[in-house]
C-alpha positions as CSV (number, residue, x, y, z in Angstrom):
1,X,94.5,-23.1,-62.3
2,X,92.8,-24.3,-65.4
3,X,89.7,-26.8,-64.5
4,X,86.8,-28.5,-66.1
5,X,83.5,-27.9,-65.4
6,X,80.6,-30.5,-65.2
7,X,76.9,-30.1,-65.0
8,X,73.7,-31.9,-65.5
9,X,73.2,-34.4,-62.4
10,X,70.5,-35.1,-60.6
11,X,68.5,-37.7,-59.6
12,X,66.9,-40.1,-61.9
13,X,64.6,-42.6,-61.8
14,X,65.8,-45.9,-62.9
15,X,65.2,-46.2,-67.0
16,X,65.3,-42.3,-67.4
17,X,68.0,-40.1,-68.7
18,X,70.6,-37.5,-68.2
19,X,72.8,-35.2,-69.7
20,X,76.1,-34.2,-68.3
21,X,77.7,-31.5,-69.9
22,X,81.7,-30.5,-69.4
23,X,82.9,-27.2,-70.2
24,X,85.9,-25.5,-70.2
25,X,86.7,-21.8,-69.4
26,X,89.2,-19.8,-70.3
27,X,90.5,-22.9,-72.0
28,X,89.9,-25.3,-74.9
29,X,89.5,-29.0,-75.1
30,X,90.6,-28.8,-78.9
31,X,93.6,-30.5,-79.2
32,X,93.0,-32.9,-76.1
33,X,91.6,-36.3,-75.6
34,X,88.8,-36.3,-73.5
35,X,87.6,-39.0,-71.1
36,X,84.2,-39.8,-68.7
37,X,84.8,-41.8,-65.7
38,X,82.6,-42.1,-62.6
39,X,83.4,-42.9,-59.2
40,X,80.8,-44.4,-56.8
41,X,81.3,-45.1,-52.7
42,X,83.4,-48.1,-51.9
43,X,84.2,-48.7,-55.4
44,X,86.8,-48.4,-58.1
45,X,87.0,-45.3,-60.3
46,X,85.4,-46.8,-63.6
47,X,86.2,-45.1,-67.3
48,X,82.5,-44.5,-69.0
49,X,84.1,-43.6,-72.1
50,X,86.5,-41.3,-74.3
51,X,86.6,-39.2,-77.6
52,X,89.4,-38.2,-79.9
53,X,90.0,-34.5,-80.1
54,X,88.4,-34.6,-83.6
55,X,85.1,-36.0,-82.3
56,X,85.7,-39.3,-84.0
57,X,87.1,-42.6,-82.7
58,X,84.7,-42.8,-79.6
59,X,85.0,-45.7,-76.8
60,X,82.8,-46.9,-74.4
61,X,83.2,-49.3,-71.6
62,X,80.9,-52.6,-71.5
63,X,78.7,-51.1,-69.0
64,X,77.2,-48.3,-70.7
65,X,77.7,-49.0,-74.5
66,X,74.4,-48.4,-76.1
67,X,73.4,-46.7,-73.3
68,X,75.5,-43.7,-73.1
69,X,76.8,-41.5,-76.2
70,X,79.5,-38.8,-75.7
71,X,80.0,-36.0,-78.3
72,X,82.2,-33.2,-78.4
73,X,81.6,-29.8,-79.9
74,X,84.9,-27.9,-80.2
75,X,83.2,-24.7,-81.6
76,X,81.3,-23.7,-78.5
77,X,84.1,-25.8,-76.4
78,X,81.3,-28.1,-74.8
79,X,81.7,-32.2,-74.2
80,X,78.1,-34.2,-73.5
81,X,77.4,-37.5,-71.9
82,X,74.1,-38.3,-72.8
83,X,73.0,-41.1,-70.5
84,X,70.3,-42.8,-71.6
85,X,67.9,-45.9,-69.5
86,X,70.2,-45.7,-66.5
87,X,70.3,-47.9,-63.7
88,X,71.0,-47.7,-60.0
89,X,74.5,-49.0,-60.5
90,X,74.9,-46.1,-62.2
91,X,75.2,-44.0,-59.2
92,X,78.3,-42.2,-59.1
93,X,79.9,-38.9,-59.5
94,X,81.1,-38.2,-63.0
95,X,83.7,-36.4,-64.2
96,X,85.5,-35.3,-67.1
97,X,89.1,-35.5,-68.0
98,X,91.3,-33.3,-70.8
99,X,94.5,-36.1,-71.9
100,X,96.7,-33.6,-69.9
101,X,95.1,-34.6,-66.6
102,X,92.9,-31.4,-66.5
103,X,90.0,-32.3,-65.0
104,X,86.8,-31.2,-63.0
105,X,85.3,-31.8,-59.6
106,X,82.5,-33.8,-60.9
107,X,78.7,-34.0,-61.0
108,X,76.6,-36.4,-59.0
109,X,74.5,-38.5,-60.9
110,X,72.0,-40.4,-58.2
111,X,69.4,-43.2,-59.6
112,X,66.5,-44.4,-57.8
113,X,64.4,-47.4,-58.2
């Protein structure tokens, strides 16, 4: 069964950074869509952000925009989350999802005060 692969959690003091990376083996995210979203305990599943199979026409949601960039690089089949001057609420597990529902198990991203 094809699944995603995330990596690059951890814990984080509060202001630092992170960068989650998503692969994909013995598949390709080129043609897909890809989207971030996170999940924390006793709350809903939040979208961080998407990007258009071409690498172009990224989104972010109001939480992290400025904070976070996602790129994509279709020649070594890779997707980042670069999460910059985090904050405790952004403790969650994060995961990445292909536009056909193909998605991983998730990393943990935990930050501290």
């Amino acid at each position: 069964q094809v699944r995603l692969i995330e990596s690059g959690g951890g814990l984080v003091q509060a202001g630092g950074s992170l960068r989650l990376s998503c692969t994909a083996p013995g598949c390709l995210f080129f043609p897909y869509g890809v989207k971030w979203y996170r999940q924390a305990p006793g709350r809903e599943r939040e979208s961080v952000g998407s990007v258009h199979w071409s690498g172009n026409d990224i989104n972010y949601a109001d939480s992290v925009e400025g904070r976070f960039t996602i790129s994509r690089h279709n020649a070594n089949n890779t997707l980042y989350l670069q999460m910059d001057s985090l904050i405790p609420e952004g403790t969650a597990v994060y995961c990445c999802k292909r536009s056909d529902e193909v998605r991983g198990k998730g990393a943990q991203v935990t930050v501290s005060t």
